[in-house]
N, C-alpha and C positions, 0 to 999 in steps of 0.2 A: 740177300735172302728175301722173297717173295713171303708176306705172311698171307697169301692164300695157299703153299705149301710148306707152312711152318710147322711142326709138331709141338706143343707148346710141353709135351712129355718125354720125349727122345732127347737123353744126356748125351753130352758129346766128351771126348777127353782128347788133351793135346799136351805134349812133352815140351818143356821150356829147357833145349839146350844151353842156353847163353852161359852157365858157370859149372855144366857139367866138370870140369877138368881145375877147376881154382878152389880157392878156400880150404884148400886141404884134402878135397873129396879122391882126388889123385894117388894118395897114401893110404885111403880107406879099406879097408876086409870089401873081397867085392868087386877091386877096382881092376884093370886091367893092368899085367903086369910084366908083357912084351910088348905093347905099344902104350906111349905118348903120344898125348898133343901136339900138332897137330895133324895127325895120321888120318889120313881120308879114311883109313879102311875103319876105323873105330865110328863112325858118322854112317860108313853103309852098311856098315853090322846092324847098328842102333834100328837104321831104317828098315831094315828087314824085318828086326824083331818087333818096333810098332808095327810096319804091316799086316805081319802075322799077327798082332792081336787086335786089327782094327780099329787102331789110333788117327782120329782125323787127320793132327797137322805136329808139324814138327816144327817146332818156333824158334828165333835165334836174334834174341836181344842183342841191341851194338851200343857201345858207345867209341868215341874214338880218341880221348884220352887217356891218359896214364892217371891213376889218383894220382893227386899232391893235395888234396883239401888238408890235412891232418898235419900239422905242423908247418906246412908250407914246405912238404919233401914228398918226392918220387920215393922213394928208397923203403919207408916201411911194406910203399906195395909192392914194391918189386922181392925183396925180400919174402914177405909172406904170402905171394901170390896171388893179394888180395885184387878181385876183378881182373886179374891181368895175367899174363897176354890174352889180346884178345884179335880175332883177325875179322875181314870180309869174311863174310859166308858164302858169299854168295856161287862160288867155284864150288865148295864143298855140294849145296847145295842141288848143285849142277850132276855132281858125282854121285850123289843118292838117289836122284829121279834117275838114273840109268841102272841103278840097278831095281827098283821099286815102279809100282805102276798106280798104285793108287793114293797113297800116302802123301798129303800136302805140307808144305811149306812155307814157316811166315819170315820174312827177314823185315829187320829194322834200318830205317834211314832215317837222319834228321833234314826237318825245315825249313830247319833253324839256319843251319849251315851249307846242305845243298841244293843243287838248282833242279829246278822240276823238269826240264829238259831232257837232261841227262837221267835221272831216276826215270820218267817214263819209259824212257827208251830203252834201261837196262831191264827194267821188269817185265814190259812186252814180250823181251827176247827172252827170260827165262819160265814167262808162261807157254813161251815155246817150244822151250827145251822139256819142259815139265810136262807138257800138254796138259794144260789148265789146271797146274796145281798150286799157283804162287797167293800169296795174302802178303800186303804191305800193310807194315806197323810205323804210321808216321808219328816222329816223335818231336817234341818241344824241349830241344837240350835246356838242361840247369845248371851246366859245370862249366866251371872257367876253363880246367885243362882243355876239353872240346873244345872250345871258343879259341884258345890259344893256337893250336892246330890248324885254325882256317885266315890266319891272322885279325882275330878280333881282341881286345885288352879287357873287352866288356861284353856282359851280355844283353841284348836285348829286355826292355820290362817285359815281364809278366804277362801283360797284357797284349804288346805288340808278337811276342811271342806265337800268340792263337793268332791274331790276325793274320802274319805272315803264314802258318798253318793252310787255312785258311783259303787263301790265295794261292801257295801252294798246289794245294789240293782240284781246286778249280781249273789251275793249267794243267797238273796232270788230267783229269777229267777231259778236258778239252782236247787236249794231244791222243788219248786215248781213244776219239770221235772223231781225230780228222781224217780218217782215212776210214769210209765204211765197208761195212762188213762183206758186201759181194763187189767190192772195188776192184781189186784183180781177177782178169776174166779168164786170161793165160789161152786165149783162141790159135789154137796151134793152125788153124789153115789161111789164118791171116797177120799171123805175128804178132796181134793184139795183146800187150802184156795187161793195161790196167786202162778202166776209164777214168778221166782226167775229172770230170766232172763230181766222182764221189770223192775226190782228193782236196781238202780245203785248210787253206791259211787258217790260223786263229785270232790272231792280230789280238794277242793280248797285252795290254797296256796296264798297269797294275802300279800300287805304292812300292810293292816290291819287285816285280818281275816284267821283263818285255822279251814276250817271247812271237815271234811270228808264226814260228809253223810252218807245215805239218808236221806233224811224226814222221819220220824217216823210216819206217818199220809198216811191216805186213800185221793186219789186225790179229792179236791172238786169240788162243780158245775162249778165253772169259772173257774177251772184249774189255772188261777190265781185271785187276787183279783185287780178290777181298779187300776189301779196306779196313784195317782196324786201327785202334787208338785207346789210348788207357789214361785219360786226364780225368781225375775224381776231384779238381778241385771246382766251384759253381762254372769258371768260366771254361774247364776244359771237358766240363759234362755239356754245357751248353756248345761247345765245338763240334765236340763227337758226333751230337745227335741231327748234325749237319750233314755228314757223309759218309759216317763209320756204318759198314756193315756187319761189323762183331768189337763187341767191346771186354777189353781186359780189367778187369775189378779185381779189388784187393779184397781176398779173402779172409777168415777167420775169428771175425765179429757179424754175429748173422742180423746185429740191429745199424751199423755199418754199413753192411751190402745191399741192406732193407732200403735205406735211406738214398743209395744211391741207383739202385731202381728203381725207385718210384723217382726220383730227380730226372732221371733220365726219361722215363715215361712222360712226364711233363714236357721236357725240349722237345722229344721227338713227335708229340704232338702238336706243341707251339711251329715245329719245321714243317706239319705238314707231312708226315709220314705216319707209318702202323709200326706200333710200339710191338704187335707181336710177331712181327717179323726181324727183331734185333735182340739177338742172344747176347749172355755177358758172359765171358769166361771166367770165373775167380779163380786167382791165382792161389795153389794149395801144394801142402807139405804135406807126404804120404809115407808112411813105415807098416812094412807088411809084414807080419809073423804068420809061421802057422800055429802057431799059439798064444796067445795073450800075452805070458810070461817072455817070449820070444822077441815080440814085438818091443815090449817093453823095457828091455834091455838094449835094443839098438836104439833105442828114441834117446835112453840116457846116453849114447856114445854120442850126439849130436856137439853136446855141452861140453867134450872135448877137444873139438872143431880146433877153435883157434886159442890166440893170448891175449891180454889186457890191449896189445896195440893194436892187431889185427880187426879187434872189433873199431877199435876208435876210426883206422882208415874206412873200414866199410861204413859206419853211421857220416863218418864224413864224406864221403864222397858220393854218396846214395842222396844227401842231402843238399850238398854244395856248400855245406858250413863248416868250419872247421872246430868240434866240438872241443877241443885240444885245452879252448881258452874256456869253457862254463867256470862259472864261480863254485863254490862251496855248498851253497845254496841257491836254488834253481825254481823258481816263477814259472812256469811254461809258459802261460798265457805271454809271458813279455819275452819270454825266448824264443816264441814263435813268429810271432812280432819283428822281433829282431832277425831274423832267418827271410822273412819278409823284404825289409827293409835290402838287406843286404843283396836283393836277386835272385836270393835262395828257391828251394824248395820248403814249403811250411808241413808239405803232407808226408805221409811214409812215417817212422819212427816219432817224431815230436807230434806231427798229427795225429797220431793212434792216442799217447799218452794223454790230449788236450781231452780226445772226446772220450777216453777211459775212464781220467779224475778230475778234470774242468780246467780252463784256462786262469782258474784261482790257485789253481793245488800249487803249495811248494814240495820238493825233495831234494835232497843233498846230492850230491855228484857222485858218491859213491852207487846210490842206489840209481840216479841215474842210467850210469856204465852197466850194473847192474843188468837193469831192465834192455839195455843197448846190447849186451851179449846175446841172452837169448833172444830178440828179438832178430840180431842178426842170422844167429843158425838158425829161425824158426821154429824154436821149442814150443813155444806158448801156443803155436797156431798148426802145428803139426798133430794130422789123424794117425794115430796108429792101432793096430789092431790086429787082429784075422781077416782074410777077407770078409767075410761076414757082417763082422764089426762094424768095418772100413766103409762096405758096401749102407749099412745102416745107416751113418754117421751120413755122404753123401747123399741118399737121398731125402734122408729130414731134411739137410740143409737146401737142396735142390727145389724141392716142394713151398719151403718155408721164403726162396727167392726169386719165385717167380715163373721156375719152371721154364726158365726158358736162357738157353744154354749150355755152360757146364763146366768143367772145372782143367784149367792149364797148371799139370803137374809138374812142380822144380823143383829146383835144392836138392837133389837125390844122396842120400848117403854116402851113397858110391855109384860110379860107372864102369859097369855099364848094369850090374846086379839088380839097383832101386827099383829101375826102368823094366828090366826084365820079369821082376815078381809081380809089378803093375800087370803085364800081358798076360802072364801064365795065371796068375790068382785072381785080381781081383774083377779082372773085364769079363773073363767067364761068370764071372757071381753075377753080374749086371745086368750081364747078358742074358742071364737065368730066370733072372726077375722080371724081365721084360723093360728094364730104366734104360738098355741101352737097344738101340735096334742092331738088323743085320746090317754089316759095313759097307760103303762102299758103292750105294745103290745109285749115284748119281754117275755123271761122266769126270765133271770137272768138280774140283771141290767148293765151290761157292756152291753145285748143286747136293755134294755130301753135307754142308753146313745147313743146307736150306731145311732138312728134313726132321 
């Protein structure tokens, strides 16, 4: 995104399919009830109906393990669905742009794990297939299951983690460049398919990558494909603002999301770029009524989501700790520590609690779990209302953060309903007020996000 056509007012909204179909939402009032997962036609239903309400991107988180953080077994998540199954999108993907024309598409890959070769190459082809509708969500795995899948016993630190990132990132960039944009001339009266001269090796040599080049592949519409990235912790703010062109934030602490827009404003100008040309998405839980009373009755069905185990697989596997063993009594500040130490991830669930009550506070493990329930169905941080309300609640928050981006809707109650009352209610309200523009005005959607 170009911020000499950035609108620092224009909200954007984008659908986080990754657990539409798990955690129980599958069984929900709502949900679809002659087709299961994984039924393409349930994905280009979906897609239609963003369409038609002018929903930028359709996003679709991966990981590619099985939980087993939680006791050190598969079996609670298989049993209660928790994150699992889970497939490539990327076919799916394939099957929505065929039926949809404007509506984009983020799919996730890790860095961690694969080769930037092969990732460029596949996204090219499905900016292809999309005609410029693809955003890649490069991610920095934290789970051993993943790790175990590509034959690693460990993971990577922390640290080397962004780096390889990083690197990453750079080769695909450069794969993405080696073959310019008027390189194929396709001269029918001389058989001239491409000049030779815009086609170039990259000859990258790297701590982690040796990749020669070129891309095997005809430049796509976006030349590249969005780049996003959601690391809040100093050094995956500090990555992001290297080459992320929309960034994913954790929503529902507005002094949180403060702190990590202004963090980010700083890398991105320590890198030499315009901090108003890079929107944040916040990730947000949305409950629509058309009456207050209404809304608020579905927001309590949340809290019967799952059971005492269910939650503990999600905290754990979200984490990469296994919460299974907390004592009685519980320090954050040294649980966090210790979630540290171990490879883990420190932010998400134990991170919210440090910066809620301090890395001094103690609480017992009951309220722990407690606080772990809802935070896994997202009670505590979900809007609910009328649209009106809804509409309210996002723009204070919107204003209050900078104004620049907007907010990736998930968790949905149900599917495909949640998603549905989002187009029908509340994006006409938005649209009313003038928070959201007309959709759609670009070609490609890096030029829909630009706006």
């Amino acid at each position: 995104m170009s911020a000499s056509d950035a609108d620092p007012h224009e909200m954007h909204l984008a659908f986080d399919l990754s657990f539409t179909h798990s955690e129980g939402r599958w069984a929900r009032p709502g949900s679809w009830v002659s087709r299961t997962f994984p039924d393409v036609r349930m994905f280009q239903e979906l897609a239609i109906t963003a369409e038609r309400g002018g929903i930028d991107m359709l996003f679709f988180g991966d990981g590619s393990g099985l939980p087993d953080t939680w006791r050190g077994s598969t079996d609670p998540a298989v049993e209660w669905g928790v994150q699992w199954p889970r497939h490539d999108m990327s076919p799916f993907i394939a099957a929505m742009s065929a039926v949809t024309e404007h509506v984009g598409f983020g799919l996730t890959y890790s860095s961690t794990f694969m080769h930037p070769f092969y990732v460029a190459r596949l996204l090219n082809s499905l900016d292809h297939v999309t005609s410029g509708r693809i955003a890649f969500n490069v991610v920095a795995s934290t789970r051993l299951s993943d790790a175990a899948n590509y034959g690693y016993d460990q993971l990577l630190e922390h640290g080397l983690r962004y780096e390889r990132m990083e690197e990453f990132i750079t080769v695909c960039q450069a794969l993405w460049d080696s073959v310019e944009p008027d390189a194929i001339v396709m001269d029918r009266e001389t058989g001239r398919f491409a000049d030779p001269a815009k086609v170039h090796a990259i000859d990258h040599h790297g701590r982690f990558f040796d990749v020669k080049g070129p891309l095997t592949s005809a430049p796509s519409p976006q030349g590249h494909p969005v780049l996003v990235q959601a690391g809040s912790s100093p050094q995956g703010i500090t990555t992001s603002a290297k080459f992320a062109d929309l960034i994913f934030g954790i929503g529902g602490n507005v002094a949180n999301q403060v702190r990590h827009r202004t963090a980010l404003d700083a890398e991105l100008l320590a890198a030499g770029r315009d901090p108003a040309g890079v929107g944040i998405l916040w990730t947000t839980q949305l409950v629509l009524g058309r009456s207050e009373d209404e809304a608020a009755a579905k927001k309590r069905e949340m809290l019967e989501y799952w059971g005492d185990e269910a939650v503990g697989v999600y905290l754990s596997y979200n984490a990469g700790y296994d919460f299974s063993a907390v004592p009685d009594r519980i320090i954050l500040g040294e649980l966090a520590e210790e979630i540290v130490r171990s490879q883990a991830s420190p932010a998400g669930f134990v991170g919210q609690l440090v910066a809620e009550l301090g890395a001094d506070h103690e609480i017992s493990r009951n309220e722990f779990f407690e606080r772990g329930w809802r935070h896994a169905v997202g009670f505590d941080h979900t809007i609910a209302g009328t649209a009106s309300q809804v509409a309210d609640a996002l723009e204070e928050n919107f204003a209050a953060t900078g104004a620049r981006g907007g907010y990736m809707v998930g968790n949905p109650l149900s599917m495909p309903a949640s998603y549905a009352e989002v187009t029908e209610l509340l994006v006409p309200e938005l649209r009313r007020r003038g928070a959201m523009g007309e959709p759609y005005q670009g070609r490609t959607l890096r030029e829909n996000l630009a706006r």
